[in-house]
Structure formats: C-alpha cells, structure tokens
C-alpha positions in Angstrom: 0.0 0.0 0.0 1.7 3.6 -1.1 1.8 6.0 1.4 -0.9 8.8 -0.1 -3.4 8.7 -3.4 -5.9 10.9 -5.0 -9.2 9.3 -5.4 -9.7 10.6 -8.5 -14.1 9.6 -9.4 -16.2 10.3 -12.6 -20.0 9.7 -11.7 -22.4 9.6 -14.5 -25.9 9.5 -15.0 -25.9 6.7 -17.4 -24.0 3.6 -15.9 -22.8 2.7 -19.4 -21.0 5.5 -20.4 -17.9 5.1 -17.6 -16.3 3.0 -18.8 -15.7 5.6 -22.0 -14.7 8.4 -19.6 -12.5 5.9 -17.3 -10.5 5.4 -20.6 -10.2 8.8 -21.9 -8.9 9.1 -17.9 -6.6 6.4 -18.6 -5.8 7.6 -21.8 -4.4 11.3 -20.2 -2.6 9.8 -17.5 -0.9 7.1 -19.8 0.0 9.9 -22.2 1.7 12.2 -19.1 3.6 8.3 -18.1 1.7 7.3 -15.3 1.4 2.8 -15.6 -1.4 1.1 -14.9 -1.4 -1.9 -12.4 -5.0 -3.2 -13.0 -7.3 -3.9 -16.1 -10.1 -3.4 -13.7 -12.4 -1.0 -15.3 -16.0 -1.7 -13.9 -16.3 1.5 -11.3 -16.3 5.2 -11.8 -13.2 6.0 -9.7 -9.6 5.3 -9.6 -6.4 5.9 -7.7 -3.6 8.2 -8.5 -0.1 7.8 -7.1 1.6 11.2 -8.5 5.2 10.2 -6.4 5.8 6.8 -8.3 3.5 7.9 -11.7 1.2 4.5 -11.0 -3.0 4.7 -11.0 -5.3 1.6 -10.2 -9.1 1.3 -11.4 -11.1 1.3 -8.2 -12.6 -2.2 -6.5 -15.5 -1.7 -4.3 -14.1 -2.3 -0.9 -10.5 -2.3 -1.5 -8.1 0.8 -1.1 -5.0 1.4 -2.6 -3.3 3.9 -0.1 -4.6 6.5 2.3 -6.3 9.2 0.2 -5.5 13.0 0.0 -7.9 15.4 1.9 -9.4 11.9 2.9 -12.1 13.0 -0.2 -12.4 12.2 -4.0 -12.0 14.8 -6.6 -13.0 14.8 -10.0 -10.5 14.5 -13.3 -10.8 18.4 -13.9 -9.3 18.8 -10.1 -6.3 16.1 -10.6 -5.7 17.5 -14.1 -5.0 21.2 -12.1 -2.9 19.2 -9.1 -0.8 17.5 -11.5 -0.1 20.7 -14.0 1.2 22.1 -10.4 2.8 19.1 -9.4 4.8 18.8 -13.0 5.5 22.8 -12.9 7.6 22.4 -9.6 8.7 18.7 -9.9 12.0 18.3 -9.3 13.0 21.8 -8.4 14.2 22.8 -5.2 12.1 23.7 -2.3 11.8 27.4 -2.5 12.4 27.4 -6.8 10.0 29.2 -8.5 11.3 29.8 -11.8 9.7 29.1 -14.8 
C-alpha cells in the first residue's frame, strides 16, 4: 500500500458511459507516463499515485493507499494538481522559476 493517493471519481448518470470516460482518464494519465497496475475498469473511480506515476481502477471495498484530503475529486481537479505538481517537480524547495 503507497503511502498517499488521489481518489480521482467520474459519476455519470448513465451507468454505461464510464467505462468511456475511465479510458479517456486512462488515456491522459498514460499519455503524461503514469502505468497502470489493474485492467479493472467496472467503477467510476480510480487511484492516482503522482510520487511513483502509477494509477489503479477502483474495486469496491479495497483501497490502494490513504487518500488526499481523505475525499475524492473529480478529473478536472487532478488534471490542475498535476499541472502544479509537473510545474515544480523536481526543483528545489523554494524554486520558482519558470
């Protein structure tokens, strides 16, 4: 179990359209070189692990690491986080430059 994740959820009103918008989500974080560890597609959520660039399709009942904020946000929320995260990634602490 990694130390923290974002619970990254899409809810949709019509049950069969997530598994279209968990692969777009898949897509984007495949494109920016997060891996996969699961196949598991069948829920509308999914866990982001932004320190070792790994996500995992959610399982009802089963966690992947404690969760940020201890609440889910949605893929327009991680999409922000992560432009920050890649903006000041490996820079040092108080780095600022562009």
């Amino acid at each position: 179990m990694v130390e923290k994740v974002y619970l990254l959820v899409h809810i949709e009103e019509k049950n069969n359209e997530i598994d279209l918008k968990m692969k777009e989500i898949s897509r984007y974080l495949n494109n920016n070189g997060f891996k996969c560890t699961s196949t598991y597609w069948r829920c509308p959520w999914c866990f982001i692990d932004i320190e070792n660039m790994e996500f995992k399709p959610g399982r009802p009942g089963v966690g992947y690491g404690k969760v940020f904020g201890e609440h889910a946000i949605t893929f327009k929320e991680f999409k922000t986080i992560f432009d920050i995260y890649k903006k000041y990634h490996n820079k040092s602490l108080f780095d600022f430059s562009k």
